[in-house]
DSSP file (Angstrom, degrees, kcal/mol; ACC not computed):
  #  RESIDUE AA STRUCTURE BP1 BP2  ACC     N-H-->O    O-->H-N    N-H-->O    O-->H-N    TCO  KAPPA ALPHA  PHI   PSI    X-CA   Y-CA   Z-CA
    1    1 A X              0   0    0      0, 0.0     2,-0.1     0, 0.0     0, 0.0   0.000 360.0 360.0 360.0 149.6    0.0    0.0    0.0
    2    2 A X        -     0   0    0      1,-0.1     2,-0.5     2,-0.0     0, 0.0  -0.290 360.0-141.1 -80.2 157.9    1.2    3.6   -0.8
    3    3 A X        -     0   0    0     -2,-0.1     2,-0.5     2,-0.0    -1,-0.1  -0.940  14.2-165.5-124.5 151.8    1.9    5.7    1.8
    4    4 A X        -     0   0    0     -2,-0.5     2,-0.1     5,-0.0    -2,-0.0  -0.988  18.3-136.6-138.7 135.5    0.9    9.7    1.7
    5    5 A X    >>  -     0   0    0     -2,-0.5     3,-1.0     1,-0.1     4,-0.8  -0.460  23.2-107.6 -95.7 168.5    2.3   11.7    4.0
    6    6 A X  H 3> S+     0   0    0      1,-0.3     4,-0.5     2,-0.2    -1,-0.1   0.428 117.7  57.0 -89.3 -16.9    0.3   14.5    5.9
    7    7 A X  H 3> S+     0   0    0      2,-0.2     4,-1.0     3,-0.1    -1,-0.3   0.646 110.9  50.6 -99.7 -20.7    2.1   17.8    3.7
    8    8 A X  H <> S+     0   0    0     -3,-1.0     4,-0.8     1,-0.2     5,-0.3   0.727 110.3  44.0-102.6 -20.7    0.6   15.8    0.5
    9    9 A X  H  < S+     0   0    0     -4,-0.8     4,-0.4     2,-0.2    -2,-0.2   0.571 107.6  58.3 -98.9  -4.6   -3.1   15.3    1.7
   10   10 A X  H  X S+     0   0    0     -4,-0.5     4,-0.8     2,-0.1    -2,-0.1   0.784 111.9  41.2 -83.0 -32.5   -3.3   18.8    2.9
   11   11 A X  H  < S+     0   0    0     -4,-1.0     4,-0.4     2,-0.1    -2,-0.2   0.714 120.1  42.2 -86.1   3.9   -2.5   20.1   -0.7
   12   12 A X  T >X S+     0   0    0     -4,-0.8     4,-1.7     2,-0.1     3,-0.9   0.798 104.7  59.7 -90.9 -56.5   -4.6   17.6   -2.7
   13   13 A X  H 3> S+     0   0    0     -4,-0.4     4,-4.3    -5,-0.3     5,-0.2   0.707  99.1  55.0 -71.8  -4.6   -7.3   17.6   -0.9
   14   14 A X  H 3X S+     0   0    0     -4,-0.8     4,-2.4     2,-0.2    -1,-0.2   0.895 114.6  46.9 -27.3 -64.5   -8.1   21.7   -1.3
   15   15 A X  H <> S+     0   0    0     -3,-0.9     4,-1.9    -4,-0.4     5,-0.2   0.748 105.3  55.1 -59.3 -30.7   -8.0   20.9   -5.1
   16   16 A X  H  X S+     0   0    0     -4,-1.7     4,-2.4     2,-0.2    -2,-0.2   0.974 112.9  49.8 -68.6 -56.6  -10.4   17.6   -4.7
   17   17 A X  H  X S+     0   0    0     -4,-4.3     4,-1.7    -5,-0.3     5,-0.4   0.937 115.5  40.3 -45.8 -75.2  -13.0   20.3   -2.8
   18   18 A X  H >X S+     0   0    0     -4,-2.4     3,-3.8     2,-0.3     4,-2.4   0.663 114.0  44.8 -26.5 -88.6  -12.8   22.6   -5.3
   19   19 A X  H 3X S+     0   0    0     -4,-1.9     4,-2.2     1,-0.3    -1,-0.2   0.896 118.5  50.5 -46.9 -78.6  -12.9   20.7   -8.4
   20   20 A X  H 3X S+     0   0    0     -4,-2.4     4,-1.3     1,-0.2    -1,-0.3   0.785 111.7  48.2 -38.4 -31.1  -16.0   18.5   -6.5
   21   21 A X  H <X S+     0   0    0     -3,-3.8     4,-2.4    -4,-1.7     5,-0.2   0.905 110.1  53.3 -73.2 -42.7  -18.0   22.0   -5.5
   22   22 A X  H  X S+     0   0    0     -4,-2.4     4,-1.6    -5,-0.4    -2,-0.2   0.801 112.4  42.6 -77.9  -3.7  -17.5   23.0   -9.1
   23   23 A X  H  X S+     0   0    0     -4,-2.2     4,-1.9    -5,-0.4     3,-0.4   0.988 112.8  50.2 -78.8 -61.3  -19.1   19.6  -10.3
   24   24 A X  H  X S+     0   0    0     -4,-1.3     4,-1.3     1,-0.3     5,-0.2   0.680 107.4  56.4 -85.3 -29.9  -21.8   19.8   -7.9
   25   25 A X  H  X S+     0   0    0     -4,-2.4     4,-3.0    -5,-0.2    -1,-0.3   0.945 109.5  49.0 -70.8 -54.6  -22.4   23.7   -9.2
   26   26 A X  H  X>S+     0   0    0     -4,-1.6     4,-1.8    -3,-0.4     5,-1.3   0.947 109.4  51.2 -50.8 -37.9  -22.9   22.3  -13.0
   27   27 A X  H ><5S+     0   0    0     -4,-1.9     3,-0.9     1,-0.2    -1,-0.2   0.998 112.1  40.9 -74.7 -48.1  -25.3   19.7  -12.0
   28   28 A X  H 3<5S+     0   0    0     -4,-1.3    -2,-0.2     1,-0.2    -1,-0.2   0.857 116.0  62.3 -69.2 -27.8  -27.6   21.8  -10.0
   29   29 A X  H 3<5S-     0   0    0     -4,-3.0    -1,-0.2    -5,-0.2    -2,-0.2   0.787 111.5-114.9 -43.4 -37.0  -26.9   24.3  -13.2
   30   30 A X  T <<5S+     0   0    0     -4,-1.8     2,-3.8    -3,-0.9    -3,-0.2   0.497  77.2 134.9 102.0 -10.0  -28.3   22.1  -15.9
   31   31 A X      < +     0   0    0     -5,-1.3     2,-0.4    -6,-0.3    -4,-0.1  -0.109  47.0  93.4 -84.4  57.4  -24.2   22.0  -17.2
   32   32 A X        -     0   0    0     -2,-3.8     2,-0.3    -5,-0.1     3,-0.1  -0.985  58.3-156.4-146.3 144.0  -24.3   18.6  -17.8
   33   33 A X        -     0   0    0     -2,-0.4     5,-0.1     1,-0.1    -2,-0.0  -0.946  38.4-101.5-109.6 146.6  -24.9   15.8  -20.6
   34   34 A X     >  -     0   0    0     -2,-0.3     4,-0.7     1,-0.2    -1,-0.1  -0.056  45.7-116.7 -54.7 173.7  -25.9   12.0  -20.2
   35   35 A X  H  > S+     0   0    0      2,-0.2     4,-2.1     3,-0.2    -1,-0.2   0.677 110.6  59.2 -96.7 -31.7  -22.5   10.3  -20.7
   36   36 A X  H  > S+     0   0    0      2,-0.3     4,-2.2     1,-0.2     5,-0.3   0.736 109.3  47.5 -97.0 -36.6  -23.4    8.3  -24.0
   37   37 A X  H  > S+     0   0    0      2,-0.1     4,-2.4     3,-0.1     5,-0.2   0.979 105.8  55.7 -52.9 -53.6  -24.1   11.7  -25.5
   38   38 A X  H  X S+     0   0    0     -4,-0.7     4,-0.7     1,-0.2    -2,-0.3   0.944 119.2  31.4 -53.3 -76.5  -20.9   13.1  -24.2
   39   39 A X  H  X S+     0   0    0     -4,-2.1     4,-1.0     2,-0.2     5,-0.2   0.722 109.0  65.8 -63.9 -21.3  -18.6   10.0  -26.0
   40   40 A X  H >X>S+     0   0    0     -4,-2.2     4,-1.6     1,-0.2     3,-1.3   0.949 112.6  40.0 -58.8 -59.4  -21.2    9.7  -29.3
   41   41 A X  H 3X5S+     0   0    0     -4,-2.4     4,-1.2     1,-0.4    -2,-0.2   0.855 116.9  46.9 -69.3  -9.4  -19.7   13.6  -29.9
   42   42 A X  H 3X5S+     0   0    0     -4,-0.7     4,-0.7    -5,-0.2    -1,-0.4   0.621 110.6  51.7-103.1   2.6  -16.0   12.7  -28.9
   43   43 A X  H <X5S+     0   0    0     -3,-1.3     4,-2.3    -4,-1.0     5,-0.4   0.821 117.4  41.9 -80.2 -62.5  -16.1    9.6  -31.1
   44   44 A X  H  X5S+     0   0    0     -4,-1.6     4,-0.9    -5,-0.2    -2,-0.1   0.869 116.5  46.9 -11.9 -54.7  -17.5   12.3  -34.0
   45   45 A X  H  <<S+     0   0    0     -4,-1.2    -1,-0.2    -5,-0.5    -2,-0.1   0.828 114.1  43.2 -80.9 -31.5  -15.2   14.7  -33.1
   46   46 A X  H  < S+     0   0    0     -4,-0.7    -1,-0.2    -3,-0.4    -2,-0.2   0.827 115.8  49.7 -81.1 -27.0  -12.0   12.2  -33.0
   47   47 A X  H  < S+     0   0    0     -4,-2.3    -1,-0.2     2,-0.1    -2,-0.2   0.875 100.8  67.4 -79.5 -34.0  -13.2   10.1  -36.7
   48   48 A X     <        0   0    0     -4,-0.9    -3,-0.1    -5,-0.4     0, 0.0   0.183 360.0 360.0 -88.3-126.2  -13.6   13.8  -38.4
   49   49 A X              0   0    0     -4,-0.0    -1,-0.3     0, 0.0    -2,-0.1   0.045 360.0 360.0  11.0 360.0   -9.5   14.1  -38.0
């Protein structure tokens, strides 16, 4: 098992909040798409190249 020391979980986990509040703002936003939409357009996007 990995070990993490106490100076590396106090600067990740800051970032984890963050990044998790700003998903949690988009979903109660409406700034979100079903998942199978989301990869039908990056499979589109990746074939037109």
């Amino acid at each position: 098992m990995d070990h993490i020391n106490e100076n590396e979980t106090q600067v990740v986990n800051p970032e984890l909040f963050e990044i998790l509040a700003n998903a949690e703002d988009d979903v109660r936003s409406g700034r979100t798409a079903p998942m199978k939409e989301s990869f039908d357009e990056l499979r589109k996007r990746l074939s037109e190249k």
